[in-house]
N, C-alpha and C positions, 0 to 999 in steps of 0.2 A: 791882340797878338796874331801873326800871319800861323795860318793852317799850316804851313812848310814846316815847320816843328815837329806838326801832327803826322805827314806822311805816312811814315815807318809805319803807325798803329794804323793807320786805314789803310795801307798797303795789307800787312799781314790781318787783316779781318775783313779786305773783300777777298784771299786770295784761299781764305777758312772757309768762309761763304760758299767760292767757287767749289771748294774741294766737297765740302758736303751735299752740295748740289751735284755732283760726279756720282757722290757714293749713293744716294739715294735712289738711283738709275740700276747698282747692283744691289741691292734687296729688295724684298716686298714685304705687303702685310703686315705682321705687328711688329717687325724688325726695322721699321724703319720710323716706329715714334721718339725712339730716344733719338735717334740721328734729326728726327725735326725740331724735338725738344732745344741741343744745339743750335740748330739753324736759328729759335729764336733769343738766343741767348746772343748768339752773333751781329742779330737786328738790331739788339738793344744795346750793344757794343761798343757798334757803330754809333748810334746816337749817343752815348756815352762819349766816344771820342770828341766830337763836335762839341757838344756841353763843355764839356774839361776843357778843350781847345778856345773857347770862348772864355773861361772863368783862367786860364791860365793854368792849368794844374798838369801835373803827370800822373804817374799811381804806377800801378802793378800790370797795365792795360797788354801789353806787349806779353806777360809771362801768363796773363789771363785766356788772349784767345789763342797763344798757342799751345796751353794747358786744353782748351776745348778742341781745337783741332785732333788733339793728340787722341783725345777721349772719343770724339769722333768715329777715328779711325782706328779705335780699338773694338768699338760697338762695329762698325762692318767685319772686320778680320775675326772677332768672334761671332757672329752671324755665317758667313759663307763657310767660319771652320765647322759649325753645330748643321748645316747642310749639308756638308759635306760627308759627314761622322754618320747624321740623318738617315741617309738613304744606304746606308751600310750596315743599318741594325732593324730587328723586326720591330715589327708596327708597337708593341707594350713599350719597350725601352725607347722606342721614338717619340712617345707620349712621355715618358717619364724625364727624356731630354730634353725637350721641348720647355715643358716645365721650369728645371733649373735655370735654361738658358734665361728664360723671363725674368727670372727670380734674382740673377746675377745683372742682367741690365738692366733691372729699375732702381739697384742696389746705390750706383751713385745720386741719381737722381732723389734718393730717400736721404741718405748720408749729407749731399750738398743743401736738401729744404731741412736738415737740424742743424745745420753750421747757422742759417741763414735765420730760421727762428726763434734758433735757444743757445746753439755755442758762442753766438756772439756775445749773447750778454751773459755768461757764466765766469765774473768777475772774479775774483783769486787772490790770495795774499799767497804770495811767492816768498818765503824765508830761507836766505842764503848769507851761509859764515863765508865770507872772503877773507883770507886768511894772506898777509900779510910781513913778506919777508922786514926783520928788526922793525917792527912797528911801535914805536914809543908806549910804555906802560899807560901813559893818560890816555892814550886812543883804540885801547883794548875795549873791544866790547860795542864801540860806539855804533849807534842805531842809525841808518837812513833811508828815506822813503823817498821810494825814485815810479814817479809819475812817467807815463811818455807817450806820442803819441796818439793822444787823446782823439782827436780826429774829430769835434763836437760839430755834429752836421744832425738831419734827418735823423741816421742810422745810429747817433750814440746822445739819448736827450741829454740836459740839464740835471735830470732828478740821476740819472746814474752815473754821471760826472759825482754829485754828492754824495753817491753811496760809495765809488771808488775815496772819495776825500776821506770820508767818515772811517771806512776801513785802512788808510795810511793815520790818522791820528789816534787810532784806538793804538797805536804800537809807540805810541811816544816818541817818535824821531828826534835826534838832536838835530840832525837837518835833511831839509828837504830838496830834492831838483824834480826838475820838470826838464827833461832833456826833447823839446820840439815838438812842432805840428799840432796847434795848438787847435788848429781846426782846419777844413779841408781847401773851402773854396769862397769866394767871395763872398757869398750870400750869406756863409758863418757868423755867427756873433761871436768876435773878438773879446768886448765886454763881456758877455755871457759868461764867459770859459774863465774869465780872468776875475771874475766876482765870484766863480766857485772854487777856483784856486786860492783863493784869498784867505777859505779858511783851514786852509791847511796847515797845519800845527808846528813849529818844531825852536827848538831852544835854541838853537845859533843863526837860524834865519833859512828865506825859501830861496834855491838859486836854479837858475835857467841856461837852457842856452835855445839857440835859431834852429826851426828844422827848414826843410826842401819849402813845403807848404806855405811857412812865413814868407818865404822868396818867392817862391810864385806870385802873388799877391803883393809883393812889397810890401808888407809890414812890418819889417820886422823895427823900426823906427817907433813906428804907432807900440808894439809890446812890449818894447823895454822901456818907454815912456808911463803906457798904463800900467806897467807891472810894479814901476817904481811906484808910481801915484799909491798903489795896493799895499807897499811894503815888501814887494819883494825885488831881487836883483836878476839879469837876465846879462851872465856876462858875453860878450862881443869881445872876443879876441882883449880879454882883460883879465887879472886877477884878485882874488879875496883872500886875504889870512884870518882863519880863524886858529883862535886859541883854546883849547881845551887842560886845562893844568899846563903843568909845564913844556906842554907836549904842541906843535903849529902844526896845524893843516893848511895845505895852500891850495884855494879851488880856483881851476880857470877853466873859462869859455870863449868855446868859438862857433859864429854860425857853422849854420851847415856849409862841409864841403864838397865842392861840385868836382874840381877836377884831379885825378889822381895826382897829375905832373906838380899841382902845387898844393897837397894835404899837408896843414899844418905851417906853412909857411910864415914863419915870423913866433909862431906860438913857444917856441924852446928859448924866449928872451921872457917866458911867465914862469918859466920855472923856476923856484926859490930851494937852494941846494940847505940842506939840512931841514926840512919839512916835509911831510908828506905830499907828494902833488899829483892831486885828483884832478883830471880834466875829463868834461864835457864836451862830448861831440855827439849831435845827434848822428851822424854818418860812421859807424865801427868799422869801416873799411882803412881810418886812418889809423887805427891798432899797430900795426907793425912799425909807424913813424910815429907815433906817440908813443911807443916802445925805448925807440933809440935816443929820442929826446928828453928823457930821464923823467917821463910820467909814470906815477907807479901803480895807480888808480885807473881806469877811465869807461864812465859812463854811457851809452849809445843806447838808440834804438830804432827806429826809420824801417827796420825788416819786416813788423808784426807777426816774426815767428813764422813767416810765410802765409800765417793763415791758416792754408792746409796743409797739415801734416798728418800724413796716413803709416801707421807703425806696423812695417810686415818684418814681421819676427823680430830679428833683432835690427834690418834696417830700417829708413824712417823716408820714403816717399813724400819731399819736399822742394818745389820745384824754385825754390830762392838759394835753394846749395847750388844753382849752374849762375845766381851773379856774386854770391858771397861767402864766403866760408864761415863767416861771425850770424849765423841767423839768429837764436837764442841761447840763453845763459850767460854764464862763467869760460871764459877764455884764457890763457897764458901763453907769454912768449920773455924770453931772456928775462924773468924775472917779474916783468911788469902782469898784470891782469887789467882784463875788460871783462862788463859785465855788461850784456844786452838784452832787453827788455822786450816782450812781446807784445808792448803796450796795451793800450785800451780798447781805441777805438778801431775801424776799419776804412778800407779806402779802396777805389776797383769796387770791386763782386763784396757786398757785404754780410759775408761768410768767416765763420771759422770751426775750423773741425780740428779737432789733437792739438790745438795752438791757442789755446784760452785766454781770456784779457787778465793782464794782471795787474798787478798794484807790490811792486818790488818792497822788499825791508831786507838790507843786507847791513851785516854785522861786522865789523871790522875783527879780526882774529890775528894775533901772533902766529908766522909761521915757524 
């Protein structure tokens, strides 16, 4: 694939580059390790780009280094303001300022090496009653375990793919989805992901849909082929009735979708009127048109919760609220509900802080 794709992301990370090479020129001394600390974050970015750019992928790369730009240039403006304060207080309190100042800019760089060590892999079972305007008596109660995301590369093995499996089958699901991204980049084992998928548990069967990632890559042909081979379903702009008592559920899938102008197109001819109709999309941005097209259910994940979410008092410092308003959870609009998963694995900067991997079990509830 031609680099032209790639621009945008090496435009904005040599132009982060440029700027922290500016700001380096206004500090000194120990004020200006976290601003190199960036710098090589920047470096590695960059070759990041190129990699992806090669293997086809996108990510979060764009929201990555102008989240480090940003931080950047918060370490200067708090450096020249603690200078500034500095030479206006006697020498005790300039030692004791000094101090916190350190104390407050090592503080990301502590917080980003536990996203990166240990918040990634602090796996979760997420329990959520989704409740359910006139939801048939047979479908009270009903159990599902919703995978996403998985991302199986490097940064998420095989043995913790199994331990998210294990901990969706200890809750008995009647069914199962895997809504996308089944791994990152070429070099991924497809097989891999799709042989620990396999043992995923559930009484009406495992269903899928395409994330970004599959597309990248062109796969998504090769997953719904292996995935059948496995026993499970990966719908593509298709649907399934299942039966539960007297009571239909009707699940439909669609890959992932790319462009606003046609989200969901064609998918309001899978709707089955008098059933419940749960659809997968891994992209929750088509919420508001899977709304009016009389889904009453629908599945997403592709946001990973942002990743980092930092909670100051009562708001929540998440820099995926400036492309989506659906980042995680439970949503509603005119009736219908989406539920979005902060999935598994990671993608970009493999961190996560306030945004932990989950493993969904959501319960269907009369409302």
């Amino acid at each position: 694939m031609s680099l032209r794709r790639f621009l945008p992301d090496l435009i904005v990370v040599s132009l982060a580059l440029a700027s922290c090479a500016w700001m380096l020129t206004r500090v000194s001394g120990w004020r200006r390790i976290p601003i190199l600390a960036v710098v090589l974050l920047f470096v590695g970015g960059i070759g990041t780009v190129l990699l992806q750019a090669a293997e086809q992928q996108l990510g979060f790369r764009l929201l990555m280094v102008s989240g480090l730009a940003f931080a950047a240039a918060v370490c200067v403006v708090w450096a020249r303001g603690v200078d500034f304060i500095a030479r206006r207080v006697n020498p005790q309190r300039r030692q004791v300022l000094n101090v916190v100042s350190k104390a407050v800019m090592a503080a990301p760089a502590v917080v980003l090496g536990f996203g990166i060590l240990s918040g990634r892999k602090q796996f979760r079972v997420e329990e959520v009653d989704l409740a359910v305007p006139n939801l048939a008596p047979d479908l009270e109660g009903l159990r599902i375990a919703q995978l996403s995301d998985i991302h199986l590369s490097p940064f998420l093995s095989r043995s913790e793919l199994a331990w998210c499996v294990d901990m969706a089958n200890e809750h008995r699901p009647q069914i199962g989805l895997i809504t996308g991204d089944l791994i990152t980049g070429v070099h991924d084992s497809i097989d891999d992901c799709l042989d620990e998928l396999r043992r995923l548990r559930a009484e009406a069967g495992v269903f899928g849909c395409m994330g970004n990632h599959e597309g990248y890559i062109g796969a998504e042909s090769y997953v719904a082929a292996e995935a059948a081979r496995r026993g499970h379903v990966f719908l593509r702009r298709q649907q399934h009735s299942l039966t539960f008592g007297a009571a239909r559920l009707n699940l439909g899938g669609v890959d992932h979708q790319w462009s606003k102008a046609a989200y969901l197109r064609g998918a309001d001819r899978l709707v089955r009127p008098g059933e419940l109709n749960v659809l997968l999309s891994h992209n929750p941005d088509v919420f508001p048109v899977a709304a009016k097209q009389g889904w009453d259910v629908t599945f997403s994940g592709h946001m990973h919760g942002g990743q980092i979410n930092l909670e100051l008092g009562k708001a929540n410092l998440n820099f995926m609220r400036l492309v989506t308003p659906y980042v995680s959870g439970l949503y509603r609009e005119d009736g219908a509900a989406i539920y979005v998963s902060r999935g598994i694995g990671t993608v970009g900067m493999p961190a996560r802080v306030g945004a932990p991997p989950e493993v969904g079990i959501i319960r269907l509830r009369r409302a």
